[in-house]
C-alpha positions as CSV (number, residue, x, y, z in Angstrom):
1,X,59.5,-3.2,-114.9
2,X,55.6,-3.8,-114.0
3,X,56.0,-7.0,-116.5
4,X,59.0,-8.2,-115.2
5,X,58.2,-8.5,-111.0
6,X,54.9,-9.7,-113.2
7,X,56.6,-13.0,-114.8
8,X,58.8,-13.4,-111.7
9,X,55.6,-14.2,-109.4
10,X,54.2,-16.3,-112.0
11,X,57.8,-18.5,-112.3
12,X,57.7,-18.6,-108.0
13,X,54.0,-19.2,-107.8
14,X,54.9,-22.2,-110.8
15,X,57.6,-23.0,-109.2
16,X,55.8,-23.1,-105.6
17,X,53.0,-25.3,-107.1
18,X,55.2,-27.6,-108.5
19,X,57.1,-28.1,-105.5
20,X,54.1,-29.0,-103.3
21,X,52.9,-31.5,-105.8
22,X,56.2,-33.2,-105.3
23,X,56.3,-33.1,-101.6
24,X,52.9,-34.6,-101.2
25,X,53.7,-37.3,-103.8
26,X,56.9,-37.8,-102.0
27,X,56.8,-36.4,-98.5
28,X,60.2,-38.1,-97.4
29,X,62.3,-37.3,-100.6
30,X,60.9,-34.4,-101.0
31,X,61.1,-32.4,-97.5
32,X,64.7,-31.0,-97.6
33,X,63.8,-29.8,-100.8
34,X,60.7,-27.7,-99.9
35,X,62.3,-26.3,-96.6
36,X,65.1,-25.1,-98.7
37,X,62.6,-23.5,-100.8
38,X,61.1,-22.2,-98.4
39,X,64.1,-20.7,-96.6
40,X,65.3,-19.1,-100.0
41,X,62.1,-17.3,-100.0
42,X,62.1,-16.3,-96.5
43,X,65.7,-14.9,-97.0
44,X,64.7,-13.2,-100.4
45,X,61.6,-11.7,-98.6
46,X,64.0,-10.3,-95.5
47,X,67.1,-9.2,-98.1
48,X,64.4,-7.1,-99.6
49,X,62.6,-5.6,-96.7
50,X,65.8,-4.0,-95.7
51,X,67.2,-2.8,-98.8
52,X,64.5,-1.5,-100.5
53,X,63.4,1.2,-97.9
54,X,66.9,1.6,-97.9
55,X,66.7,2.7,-101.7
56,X,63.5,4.9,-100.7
57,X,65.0,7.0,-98.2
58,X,67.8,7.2,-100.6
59,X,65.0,8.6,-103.2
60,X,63.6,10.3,-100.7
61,X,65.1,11.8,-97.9
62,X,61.8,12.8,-96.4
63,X,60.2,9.4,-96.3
64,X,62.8,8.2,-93.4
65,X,60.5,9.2,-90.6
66,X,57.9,7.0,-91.9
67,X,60.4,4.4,-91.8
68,X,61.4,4.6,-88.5
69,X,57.7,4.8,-87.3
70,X,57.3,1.6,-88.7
71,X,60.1,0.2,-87.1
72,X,59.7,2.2,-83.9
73,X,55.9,0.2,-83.7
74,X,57.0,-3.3,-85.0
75,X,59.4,-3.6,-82.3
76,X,56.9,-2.5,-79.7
77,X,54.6,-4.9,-81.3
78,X,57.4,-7.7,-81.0
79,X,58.6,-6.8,-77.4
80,X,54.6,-7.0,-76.3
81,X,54.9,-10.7,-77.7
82,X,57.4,-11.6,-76.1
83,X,56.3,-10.2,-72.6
84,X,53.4,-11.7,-72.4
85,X,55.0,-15.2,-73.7
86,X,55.5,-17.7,-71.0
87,X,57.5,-20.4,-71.9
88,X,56.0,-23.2,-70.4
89,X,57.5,-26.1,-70.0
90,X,56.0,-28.9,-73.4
91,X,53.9,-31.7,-72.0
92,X,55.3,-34.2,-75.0
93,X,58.1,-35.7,-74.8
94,X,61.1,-35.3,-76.8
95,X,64.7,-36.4,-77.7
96,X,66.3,-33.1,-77.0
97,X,64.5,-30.8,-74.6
98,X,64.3,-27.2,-76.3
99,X,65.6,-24.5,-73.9
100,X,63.8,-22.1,-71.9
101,X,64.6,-19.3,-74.7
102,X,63.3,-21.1,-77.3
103,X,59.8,-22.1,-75.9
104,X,59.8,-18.5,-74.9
105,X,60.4,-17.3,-78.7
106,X,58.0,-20.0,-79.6
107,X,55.4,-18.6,-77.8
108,X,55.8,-15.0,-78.7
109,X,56.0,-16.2,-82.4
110,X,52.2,-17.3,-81.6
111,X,51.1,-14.8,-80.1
112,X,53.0,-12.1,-82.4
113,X,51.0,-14.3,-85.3
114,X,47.7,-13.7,-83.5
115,X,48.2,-9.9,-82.3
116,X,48.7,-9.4,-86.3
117,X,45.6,-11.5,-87.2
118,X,43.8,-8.9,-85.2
119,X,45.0,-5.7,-86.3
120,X,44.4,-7.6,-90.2
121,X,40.8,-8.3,-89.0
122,X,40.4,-4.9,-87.8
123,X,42.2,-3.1,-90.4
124,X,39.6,-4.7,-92.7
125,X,36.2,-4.3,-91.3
126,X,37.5,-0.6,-90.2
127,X,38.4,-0.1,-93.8
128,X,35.5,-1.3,-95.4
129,X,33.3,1.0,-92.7
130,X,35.3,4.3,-93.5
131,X,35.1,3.3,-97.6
132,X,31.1,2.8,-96.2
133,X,31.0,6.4,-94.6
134,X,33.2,8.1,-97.5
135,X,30.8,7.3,-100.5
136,X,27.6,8.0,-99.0
């Protein structure tokens, strides 16, 4: 199994690389192309974040709490975002004005994308100072 998921990255890394060589050779031919791509993945990515906890608390009973934590802490995480988001009015103008709801998601998209940069930043210098501490 370890080989397979293995070769599979290799063939969507290939296939990734390949792809952006053709969209910056070919930016207008190519750009339906690469956002399909890149939708495929996304839904791949989101098919699988669902079903395979499913399959572990089928495994294991036990582990369901833990899966609920998780969930219980990335919707707090996501309803902070969007609290704090604004929704400004753009300053550019466009064809179609985007509605109030969507500048709103736009924002807490940002801002979810920099709370998570944090706790990334965080998570690794705190790491590396407890791996530090441990192995003195």
């Amino acid at each position: 199994m370890q080989k397979f998921i293995k070769y599979i990255s290799y063939l969507l890394l290939g296939l990734g690389l390949i792809l952006s060589i053709a969209f910056f050779a070919n930016k207008d031919g190519m750009l339906d192309t690469y956002l399909g791509y890149s939708y495929i993945l996304f839904g791949v990515a989101g098919v699988l974040a669902i079903v395979l906890p499913l399959i572990n608390v089928a495994q294991n009973p036990k582990s369901f709490k833990k899966i609920l934590f998780s969930i219980i802490i990335a919707a707090v995480v996501i309803g902070i975002s969007f609290a704090l988001a604004k929704g400004d009015a753009l300053t550019v103008v466009l064809d179609k004005e985007p509605s109030e709801f969507t500048l709103k998601a736009t924002d807490a998209g940002l801002i979810l994308t920099y709370l998570l940069f944090g706790a990334a930043v965080v998570a690794i210098v705190a790491g590396g100072i407890v791996n530090l501490v441990r192995n003195r």
